[in-house]
C-alpha positions in Angstrom: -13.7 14.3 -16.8 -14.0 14.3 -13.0 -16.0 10.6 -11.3 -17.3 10.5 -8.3 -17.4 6.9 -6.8 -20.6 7.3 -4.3 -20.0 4.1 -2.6 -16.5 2.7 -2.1 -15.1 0.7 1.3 -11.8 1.6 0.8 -11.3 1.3 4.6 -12.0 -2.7 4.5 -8.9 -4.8 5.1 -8.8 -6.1 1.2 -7.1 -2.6 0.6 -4.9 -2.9 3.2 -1.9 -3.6 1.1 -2.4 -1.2 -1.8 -4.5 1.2 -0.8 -2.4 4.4 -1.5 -1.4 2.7 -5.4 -5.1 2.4 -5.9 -5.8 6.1 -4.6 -3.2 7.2 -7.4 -4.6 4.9 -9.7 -8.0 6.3 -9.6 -6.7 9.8 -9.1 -5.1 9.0 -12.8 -8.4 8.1 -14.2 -10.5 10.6 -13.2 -11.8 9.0 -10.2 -11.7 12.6 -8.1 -14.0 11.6 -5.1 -15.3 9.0 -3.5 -17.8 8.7 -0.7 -16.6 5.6 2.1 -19.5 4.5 3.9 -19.3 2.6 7.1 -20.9 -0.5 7.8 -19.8 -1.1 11.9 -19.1 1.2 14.5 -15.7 -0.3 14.5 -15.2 1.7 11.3 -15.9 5.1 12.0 -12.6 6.2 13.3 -10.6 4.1 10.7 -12.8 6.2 8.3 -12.7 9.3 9.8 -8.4 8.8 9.7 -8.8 8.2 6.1 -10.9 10.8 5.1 -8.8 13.5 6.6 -5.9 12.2 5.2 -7.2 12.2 2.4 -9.6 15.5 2.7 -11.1 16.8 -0.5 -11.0 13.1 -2.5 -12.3 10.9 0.1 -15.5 12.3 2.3 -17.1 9.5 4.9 -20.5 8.4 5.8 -21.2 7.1 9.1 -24.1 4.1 9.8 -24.7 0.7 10.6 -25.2 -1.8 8.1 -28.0 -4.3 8.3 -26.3 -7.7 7.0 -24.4 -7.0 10.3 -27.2 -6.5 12.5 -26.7 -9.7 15.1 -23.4 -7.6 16.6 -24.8 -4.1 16.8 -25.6 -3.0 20.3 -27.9 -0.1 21.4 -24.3 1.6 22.3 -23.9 1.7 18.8 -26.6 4.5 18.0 -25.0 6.4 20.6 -21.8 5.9 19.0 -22.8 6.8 16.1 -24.2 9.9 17.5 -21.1 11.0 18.5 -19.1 10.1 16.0 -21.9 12.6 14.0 -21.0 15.3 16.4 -17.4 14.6 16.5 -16.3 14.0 12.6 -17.2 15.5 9.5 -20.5 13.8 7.5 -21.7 13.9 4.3 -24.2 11.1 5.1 -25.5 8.3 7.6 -24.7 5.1 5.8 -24.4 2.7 4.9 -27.9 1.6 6.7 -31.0 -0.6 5.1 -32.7 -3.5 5.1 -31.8 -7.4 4.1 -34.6 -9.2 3.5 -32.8 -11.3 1.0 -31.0 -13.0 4.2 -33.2 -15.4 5.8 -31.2 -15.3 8.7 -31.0 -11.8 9.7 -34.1 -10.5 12.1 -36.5 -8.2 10.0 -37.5 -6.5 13.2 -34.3 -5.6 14.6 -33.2 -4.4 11.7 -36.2 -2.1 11.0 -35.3 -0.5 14.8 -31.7 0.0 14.2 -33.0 1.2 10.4 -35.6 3.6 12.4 -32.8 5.2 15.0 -30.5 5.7 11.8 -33.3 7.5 10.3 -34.2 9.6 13.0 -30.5 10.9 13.3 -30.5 11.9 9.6 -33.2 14.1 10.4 -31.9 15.1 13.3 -28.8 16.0 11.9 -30.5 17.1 8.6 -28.1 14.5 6.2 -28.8 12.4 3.6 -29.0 8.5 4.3 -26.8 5.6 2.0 -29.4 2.7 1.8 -28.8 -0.8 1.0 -31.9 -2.7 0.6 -32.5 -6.1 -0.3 -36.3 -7.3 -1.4 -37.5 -4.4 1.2 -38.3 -1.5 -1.1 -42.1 -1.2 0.4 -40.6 -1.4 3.9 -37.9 0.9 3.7 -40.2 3.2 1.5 -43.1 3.0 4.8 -40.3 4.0 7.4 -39.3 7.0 5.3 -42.7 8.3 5.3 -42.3 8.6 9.3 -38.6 9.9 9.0 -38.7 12.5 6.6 -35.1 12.6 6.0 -33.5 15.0 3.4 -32.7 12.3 0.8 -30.1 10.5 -0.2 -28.7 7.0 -2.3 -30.5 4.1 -2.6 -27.9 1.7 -3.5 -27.1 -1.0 -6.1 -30.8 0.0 -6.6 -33.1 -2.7 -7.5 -36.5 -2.2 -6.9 -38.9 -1.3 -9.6 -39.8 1.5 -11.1 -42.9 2.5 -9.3 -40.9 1.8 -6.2 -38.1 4.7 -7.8 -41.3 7.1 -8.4 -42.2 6.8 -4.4 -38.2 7.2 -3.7 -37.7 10.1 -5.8 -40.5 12.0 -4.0 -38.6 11.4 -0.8 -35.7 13.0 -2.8 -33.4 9.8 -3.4 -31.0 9.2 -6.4 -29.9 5.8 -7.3 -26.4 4.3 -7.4 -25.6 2.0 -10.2 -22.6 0.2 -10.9 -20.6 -2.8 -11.4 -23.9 -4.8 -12.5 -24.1 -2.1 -15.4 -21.4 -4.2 -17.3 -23.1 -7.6 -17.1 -24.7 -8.7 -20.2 -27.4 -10.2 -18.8 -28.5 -7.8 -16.3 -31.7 -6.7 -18.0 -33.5 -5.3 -15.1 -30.8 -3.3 -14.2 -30.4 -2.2 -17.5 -33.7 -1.1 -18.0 -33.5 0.7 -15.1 -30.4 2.6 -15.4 -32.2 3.6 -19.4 -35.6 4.6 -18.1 -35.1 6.2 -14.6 -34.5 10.4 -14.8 -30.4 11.0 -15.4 -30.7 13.5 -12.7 -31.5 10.8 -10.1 -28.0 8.5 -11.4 -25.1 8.1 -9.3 -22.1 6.2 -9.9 -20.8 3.5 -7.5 -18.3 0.6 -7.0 -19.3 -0.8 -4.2 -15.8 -2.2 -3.8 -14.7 -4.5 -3.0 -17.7 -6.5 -3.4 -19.8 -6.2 -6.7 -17.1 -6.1 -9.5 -17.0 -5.6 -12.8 -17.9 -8.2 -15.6 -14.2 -7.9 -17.1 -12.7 -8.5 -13.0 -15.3 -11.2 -12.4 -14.2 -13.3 -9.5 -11.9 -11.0 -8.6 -11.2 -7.6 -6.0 -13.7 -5.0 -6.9 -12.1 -1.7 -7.1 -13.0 2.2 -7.9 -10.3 2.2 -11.1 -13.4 0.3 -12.6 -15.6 3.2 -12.1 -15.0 4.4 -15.9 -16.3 1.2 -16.9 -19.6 1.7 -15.3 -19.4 5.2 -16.6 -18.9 3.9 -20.1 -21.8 1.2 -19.5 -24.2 3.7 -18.5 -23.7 6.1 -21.6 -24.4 3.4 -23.9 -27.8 2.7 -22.4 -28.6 6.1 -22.5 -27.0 6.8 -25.3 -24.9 9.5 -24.5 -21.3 10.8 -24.5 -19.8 9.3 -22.0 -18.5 13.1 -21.4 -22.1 13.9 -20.6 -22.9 11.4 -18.3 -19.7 12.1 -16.4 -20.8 15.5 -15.8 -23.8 15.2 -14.7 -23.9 12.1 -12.3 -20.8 13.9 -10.5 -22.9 17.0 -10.4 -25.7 14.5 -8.8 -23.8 13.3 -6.5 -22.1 16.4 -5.7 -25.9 18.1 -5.0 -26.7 15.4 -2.9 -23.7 14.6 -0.9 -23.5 18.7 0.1 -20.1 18.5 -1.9 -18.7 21.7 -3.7 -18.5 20.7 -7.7 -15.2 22.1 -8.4 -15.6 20.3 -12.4 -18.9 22.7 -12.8 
């Protein structure tokens, strides 16, 4: 079986003391690829070094998250731009709206969301959203960017709001929150929307596992999710495997060297 983790922050400091062990770890396990999104400009060169170190397992995305929206600066689209030009892409991301944060400005993030947007188009990739009690929102800005798809991650949104989505040509990352008991929305969910829309994701560090609660998220988990998902839907896991990499390979521009 060959994973694809299709959101993993590898590049944050929580990995800076075993990052190559759990590169081999996951390697071991199947994880073959993983996407790293960026969530500061600061990132993009730490991203683009590990990426091309690691070339063929680890592919980057390049945005600017919206929890930290009080320290981007207009220099930062710019930045960004160039980074686009400069580094290889396989998405703008990780970008969004937070509405679950009081304290971050909806406004200013729905600008920096609207720049990031226009640059997917511009440069015809796929965007890595993270949206928090903003599905309507986000959905009304894509309907002036027409961008060329993408993830909506750690979706949770309904599933009219998925229907709207998939017609602007979005899959859905699902993880960690698959192996919680209680997580019946996300359950229902991950069972009822199309398998052909499912990605996998980590999200690590953040967002673990229920059997690493309290503790480092990490893409070793990944199979977990994997198996998670295949119960719900009642699948081999072998299935399921297949085709969310083959998902996330379509959408990501990736070559599916499994099949």
């Amino acid at each position: 079986m060959s994973l694809f983790d299709t959101h993993c922050h590898l590049n944050f400091k929580e990995f800076d003391q075993d990052r190559q062990q759990v590169l081999d770890n996951a390697q071991q396990l199947g994880i073959s690829r993983m996407l790293i999104p960026a969530a500061r400009s600061e990132d993009f060169e730490s991203i683009h070094h590990l990426c091309n170190i690691h070339s063929g397992q680890l592919y980057a995305a390049y945005g600017l998250h919206p929890v930290f929206i009080d320290s981007h600066t207009e220099a930062d689209i710019e930045i960004l731009r160039m980074a686009l030009n400069n580094y290889p892409a396989h998405a703008i991301g990780e970008t969004g709206l937070d509405y679950y944060r009081k304290d971050l400005d909806r406004e200013r993030q729905k600008k920096y969301l609207s720049a990031q947007l226009e640059l997917a188009c511009e440069c015809n990739l796929p965007v890595i959203l993270h949206i928090r009690k903003a599905h309507d929102d986000v959905l009304q800005l894509l309907k002036r960017y027409p961008v060329k798809g993408g993830i909506a991650h750690a979706y949770n949104g309904s599933l009219q709001q998925a229907e709207k989505f998939m017609q602007h040509g979005f899959m859905f990352g699902f993880g960690g929150t698959l192996t919680y008991p209680n997580a019946r929305h996300i359950h229902s969910l991950a069972s009822t929307l199309p398998l052909e829309n499912l990605v996998l994701e980590t999200d690590a560090p953040d967002m673990t596992v229920d059997s690493h609660k309290g503790q480092r998220n990490s893409p070793e988990y990944l199979p977990e999710c994997l198996q998670a998902l295949a119960k719900l839907r009642n699948l081999p896991v072998e299935d399921v495997a297949r085709i969310t990499t083959h998902n996330a390979c379509k959408i990501l521009s990736i070559q599916n060297h499994a099949g």
